[in-house]
N, CA, C and O atoms as a DFTB+ gen file, in Angstrom:
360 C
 N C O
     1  1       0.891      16.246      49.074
     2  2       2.043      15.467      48.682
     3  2       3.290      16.245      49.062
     4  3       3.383      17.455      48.853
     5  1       4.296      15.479      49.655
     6  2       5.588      16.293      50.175
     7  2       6.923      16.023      49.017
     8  3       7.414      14.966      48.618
     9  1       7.203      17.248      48.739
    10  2       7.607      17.506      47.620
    11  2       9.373      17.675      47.976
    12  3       9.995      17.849      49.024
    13  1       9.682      17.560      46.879
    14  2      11.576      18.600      47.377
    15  2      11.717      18.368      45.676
    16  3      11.214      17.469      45.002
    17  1      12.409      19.278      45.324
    18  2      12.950      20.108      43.985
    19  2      14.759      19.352      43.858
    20  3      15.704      19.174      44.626
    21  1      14.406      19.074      42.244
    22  2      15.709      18.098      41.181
    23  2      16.127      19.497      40.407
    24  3      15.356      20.249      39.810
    25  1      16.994      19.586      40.510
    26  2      17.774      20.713      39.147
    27  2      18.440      18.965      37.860
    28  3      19.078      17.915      37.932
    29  1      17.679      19.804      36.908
    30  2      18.407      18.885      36.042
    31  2      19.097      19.331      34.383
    32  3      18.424      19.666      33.408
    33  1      20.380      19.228      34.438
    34  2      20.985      20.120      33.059
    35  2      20.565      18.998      32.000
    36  3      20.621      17.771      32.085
    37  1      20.114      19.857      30.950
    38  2      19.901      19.185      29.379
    39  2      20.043      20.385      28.656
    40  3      20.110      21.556      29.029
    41  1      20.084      19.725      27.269
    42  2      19.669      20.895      26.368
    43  2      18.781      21.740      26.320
    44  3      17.870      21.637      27.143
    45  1      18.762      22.663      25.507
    46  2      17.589      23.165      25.109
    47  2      16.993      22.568      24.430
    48  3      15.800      22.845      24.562
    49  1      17.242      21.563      23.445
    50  2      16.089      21.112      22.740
    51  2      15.802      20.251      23.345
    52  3      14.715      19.801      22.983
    53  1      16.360      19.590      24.373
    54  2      15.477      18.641      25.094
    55  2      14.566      19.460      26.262
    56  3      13.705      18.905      26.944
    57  1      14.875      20.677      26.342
    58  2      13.759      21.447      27.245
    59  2      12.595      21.963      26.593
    60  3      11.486      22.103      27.109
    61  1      13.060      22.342      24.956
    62  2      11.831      22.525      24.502
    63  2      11.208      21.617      24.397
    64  3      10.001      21.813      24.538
    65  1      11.575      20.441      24.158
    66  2      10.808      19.023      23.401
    67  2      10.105      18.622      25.075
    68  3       9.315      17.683      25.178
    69  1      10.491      19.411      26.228
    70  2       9.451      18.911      27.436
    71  2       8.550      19.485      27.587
    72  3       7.407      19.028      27.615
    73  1       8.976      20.961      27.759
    74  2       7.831      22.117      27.584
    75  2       6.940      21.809      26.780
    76  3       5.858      21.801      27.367
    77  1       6.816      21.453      25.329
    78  2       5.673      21.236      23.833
    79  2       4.906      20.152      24.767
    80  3       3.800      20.400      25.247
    81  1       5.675      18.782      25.008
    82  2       4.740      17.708      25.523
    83  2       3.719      18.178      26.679
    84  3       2.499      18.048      26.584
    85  1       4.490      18.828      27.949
    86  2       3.552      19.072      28.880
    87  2       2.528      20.189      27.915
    88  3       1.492      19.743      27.421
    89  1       2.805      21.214      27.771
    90  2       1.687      21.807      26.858
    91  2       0.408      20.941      26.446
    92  3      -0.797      20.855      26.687
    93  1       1.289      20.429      25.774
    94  2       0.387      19.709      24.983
    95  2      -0.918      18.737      25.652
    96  3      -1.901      18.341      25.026
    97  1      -0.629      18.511      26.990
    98  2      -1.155      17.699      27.640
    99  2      -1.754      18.456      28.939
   100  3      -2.295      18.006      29.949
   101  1      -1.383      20.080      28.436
   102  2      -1.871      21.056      29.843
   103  2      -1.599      20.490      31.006
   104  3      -2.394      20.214      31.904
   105  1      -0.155      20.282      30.959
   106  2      -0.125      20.310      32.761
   107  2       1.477      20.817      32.473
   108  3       2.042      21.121      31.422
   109  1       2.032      20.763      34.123
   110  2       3.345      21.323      33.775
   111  2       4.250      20.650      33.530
   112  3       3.755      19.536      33.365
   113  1       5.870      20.546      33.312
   114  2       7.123      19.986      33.086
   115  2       7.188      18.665      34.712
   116  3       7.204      17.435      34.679
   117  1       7.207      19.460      35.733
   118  2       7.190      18.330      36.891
   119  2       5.812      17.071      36.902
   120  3       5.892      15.946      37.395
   121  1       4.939      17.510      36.401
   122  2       3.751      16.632      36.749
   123  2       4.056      15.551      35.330
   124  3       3.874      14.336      35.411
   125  1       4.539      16.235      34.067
   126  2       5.068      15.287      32.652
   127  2       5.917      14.463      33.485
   128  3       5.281      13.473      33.846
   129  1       7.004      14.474      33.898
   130  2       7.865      13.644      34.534
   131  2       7.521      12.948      35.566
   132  3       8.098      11.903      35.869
   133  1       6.436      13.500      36.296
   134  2       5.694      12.016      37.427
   135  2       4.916      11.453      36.644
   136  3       4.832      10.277      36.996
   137  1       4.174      11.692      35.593
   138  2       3.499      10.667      35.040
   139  2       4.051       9.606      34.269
   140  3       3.498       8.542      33.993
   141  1       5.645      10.138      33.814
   142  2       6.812       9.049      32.737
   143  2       6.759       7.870      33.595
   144  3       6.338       6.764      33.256
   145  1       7.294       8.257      34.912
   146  2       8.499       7.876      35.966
   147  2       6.965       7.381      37.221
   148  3       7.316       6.422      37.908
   149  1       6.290       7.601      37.375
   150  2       5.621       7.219      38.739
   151  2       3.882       7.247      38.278
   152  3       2.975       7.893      38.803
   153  1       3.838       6.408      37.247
   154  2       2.580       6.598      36.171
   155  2       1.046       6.702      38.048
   156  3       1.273       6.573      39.251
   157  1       0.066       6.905      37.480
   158  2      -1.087       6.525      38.480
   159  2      -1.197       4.937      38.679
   160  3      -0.608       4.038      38.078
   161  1      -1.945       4.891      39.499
   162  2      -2.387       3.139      40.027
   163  2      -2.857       2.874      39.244
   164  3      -2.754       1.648      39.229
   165  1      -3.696       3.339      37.982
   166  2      -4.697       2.700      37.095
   167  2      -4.052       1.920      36.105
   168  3      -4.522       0.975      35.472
   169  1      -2.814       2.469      36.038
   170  2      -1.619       2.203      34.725
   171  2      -0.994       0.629      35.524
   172  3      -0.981      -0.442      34.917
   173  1      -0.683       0.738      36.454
   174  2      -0.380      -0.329      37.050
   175  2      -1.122      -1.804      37.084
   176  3      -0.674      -2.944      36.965
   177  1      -2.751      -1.171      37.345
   178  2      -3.277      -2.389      37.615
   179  2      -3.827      -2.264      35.841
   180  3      -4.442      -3.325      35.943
   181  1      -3.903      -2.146      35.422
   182  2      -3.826      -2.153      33.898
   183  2      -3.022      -2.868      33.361
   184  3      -3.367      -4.018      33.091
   185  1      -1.807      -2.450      33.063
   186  2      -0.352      -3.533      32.952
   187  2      -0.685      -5.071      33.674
   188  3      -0.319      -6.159      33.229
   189  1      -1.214      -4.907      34.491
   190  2      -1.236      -6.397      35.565
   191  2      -2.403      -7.249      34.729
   192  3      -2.374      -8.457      34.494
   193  1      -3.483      -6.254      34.325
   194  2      -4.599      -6.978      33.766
   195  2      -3.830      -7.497      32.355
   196  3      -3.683      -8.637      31.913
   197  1      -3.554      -6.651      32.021
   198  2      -3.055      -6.769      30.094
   199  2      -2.006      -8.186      30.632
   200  3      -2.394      -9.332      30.402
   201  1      -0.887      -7.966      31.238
   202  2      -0.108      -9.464      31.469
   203  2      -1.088     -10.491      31.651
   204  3      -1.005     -11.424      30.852
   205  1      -1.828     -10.533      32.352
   206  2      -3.185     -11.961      33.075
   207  2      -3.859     -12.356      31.757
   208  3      -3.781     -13.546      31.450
   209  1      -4.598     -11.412      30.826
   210  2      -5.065     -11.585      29.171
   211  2      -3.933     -12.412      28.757
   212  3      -3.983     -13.641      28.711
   213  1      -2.948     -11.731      28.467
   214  2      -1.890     -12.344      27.549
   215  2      -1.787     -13.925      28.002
   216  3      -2.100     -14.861      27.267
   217  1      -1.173     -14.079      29.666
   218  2      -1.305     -15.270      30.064
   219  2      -2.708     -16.145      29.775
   220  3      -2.658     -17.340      29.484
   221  1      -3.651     -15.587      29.863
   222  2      -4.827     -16.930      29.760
   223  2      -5.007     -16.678      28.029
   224  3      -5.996     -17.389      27.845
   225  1      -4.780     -16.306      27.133
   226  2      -4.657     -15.877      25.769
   227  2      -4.157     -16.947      25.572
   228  3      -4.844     -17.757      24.950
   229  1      -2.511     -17.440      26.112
   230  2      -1.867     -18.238      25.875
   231  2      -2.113     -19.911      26.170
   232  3      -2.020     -20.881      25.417
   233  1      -2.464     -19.794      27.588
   234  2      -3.415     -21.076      27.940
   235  2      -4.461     -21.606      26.718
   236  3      -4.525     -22.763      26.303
   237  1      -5.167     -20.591      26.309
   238  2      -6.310     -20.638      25.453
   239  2      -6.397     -21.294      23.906
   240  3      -7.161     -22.030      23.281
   241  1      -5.134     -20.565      23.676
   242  2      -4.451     -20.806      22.304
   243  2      -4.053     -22.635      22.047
   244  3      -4.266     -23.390      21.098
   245  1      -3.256     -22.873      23.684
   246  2      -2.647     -23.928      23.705
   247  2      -4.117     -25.131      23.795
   248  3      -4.085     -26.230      23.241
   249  1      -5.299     -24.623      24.592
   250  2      -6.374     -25.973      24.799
   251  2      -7.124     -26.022      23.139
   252  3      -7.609     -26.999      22.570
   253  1      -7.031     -24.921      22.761
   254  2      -7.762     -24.650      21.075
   255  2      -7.108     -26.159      20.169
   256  3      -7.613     -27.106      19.566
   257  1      -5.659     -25.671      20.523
   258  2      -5.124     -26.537      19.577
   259  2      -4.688     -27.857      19.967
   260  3      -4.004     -28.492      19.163
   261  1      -5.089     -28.538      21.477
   262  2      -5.155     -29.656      21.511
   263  2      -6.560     -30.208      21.214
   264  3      -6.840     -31.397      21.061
   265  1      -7.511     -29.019      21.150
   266  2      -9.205     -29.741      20.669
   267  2      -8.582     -30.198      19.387
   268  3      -8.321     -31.399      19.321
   269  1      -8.324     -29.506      18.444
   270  2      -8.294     -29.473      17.049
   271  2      -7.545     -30.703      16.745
   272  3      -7.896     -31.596      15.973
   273  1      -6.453     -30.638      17.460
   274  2      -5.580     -32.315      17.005
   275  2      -6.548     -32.767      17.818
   276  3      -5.811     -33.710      18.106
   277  1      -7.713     -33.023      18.594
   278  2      -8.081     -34.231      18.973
   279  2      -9.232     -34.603      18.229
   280  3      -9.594     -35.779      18.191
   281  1      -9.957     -33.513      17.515
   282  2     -10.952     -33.578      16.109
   283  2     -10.228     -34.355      15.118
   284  3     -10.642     -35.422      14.666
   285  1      -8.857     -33.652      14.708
   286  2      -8.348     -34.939      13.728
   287  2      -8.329     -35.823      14.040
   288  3      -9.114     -36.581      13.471
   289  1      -7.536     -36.361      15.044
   290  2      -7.082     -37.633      15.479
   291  2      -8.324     -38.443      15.645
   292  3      -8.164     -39.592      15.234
   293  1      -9.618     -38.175      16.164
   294  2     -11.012     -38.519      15.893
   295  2     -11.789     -38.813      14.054
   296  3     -12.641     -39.646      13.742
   297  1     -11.305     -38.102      13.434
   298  2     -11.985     -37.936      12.261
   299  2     -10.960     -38.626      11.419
   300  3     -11.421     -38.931      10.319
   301  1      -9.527     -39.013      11.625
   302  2      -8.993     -40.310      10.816
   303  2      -9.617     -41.640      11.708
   304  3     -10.310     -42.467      11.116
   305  1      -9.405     -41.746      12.764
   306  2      -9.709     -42.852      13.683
   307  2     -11.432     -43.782      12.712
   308  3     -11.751     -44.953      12.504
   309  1     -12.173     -42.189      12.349
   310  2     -13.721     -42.311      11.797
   311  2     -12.841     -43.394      10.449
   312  3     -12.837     -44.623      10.384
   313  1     -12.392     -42.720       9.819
   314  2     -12.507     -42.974       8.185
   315  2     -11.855     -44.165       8.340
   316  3     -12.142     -44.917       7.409
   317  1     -10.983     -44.726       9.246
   318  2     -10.050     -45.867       9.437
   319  2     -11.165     -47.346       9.698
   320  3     -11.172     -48.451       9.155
   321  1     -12.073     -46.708      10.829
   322  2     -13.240     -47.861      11.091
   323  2     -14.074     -48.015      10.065
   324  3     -14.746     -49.044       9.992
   325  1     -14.162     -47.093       9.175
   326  2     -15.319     -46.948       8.158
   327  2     -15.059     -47.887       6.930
   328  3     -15.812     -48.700       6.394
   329  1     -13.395     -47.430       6.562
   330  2     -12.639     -47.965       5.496
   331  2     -12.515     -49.863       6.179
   332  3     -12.360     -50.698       5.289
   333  1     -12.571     -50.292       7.343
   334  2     -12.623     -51.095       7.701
   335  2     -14.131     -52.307       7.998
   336  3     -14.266     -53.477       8.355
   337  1     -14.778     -51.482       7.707
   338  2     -16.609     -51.632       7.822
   339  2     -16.642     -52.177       6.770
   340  3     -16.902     -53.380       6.722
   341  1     -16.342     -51.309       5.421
   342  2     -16.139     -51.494       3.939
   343  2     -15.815     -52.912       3.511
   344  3     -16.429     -53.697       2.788
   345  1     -14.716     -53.003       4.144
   346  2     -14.198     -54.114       3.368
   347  2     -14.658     -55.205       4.284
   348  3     -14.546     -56.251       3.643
   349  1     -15.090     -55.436       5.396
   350  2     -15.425     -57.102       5.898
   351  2     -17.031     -56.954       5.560
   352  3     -17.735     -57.937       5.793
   353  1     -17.601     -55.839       5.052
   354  2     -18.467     -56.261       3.948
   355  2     -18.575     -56.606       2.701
   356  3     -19.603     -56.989       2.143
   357  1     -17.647     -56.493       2.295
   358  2     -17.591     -57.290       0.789
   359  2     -17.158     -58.633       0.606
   360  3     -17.150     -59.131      -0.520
């Protein structure tokens, strides 16, 4: 990978608070900041999958709840013919 070097002024506590994270994650201060800023491909097509879920989630949600009003709208339609059965038998 072809590289070239950022000088960048902050605090110190924002240098310590970079230093602890990369630590923390054993790698160094430059590789913490390509992973913020220029995540891997996996993160990408990840994000892409998680949006596509959400989208057919939503599709899903929406056909659920036209079954369901069409169960009601079926199951008064029932009691309406029934209540109507009823009475041109008596």
């Amino acid at each position: 990978m072809k590289t070239e070097h950022l000088t960048v002024a902050t605090s110190p506590t924002f240098k310590a608070f970079l230093l602890r994270q990369a630590r923390l994650q054993n790698i160094d201060v430059s590789e913490l900041i390509r992973r913020q800023f220029h995540p891997p491909a996996e993160t990408a097509t990840l994000r892409l999958l998680t949006h596509q879920l959400r989208q057919a989630t939503k599709r899903a949600d929406k056909a659920l709840d036209a079954s369901l009003q069409a169960i009601e709208d079926t199951q008064t339609r029932i009691q309406q013919l029934r209540a109507a059965a009823r009475k041109e038998s008596q």
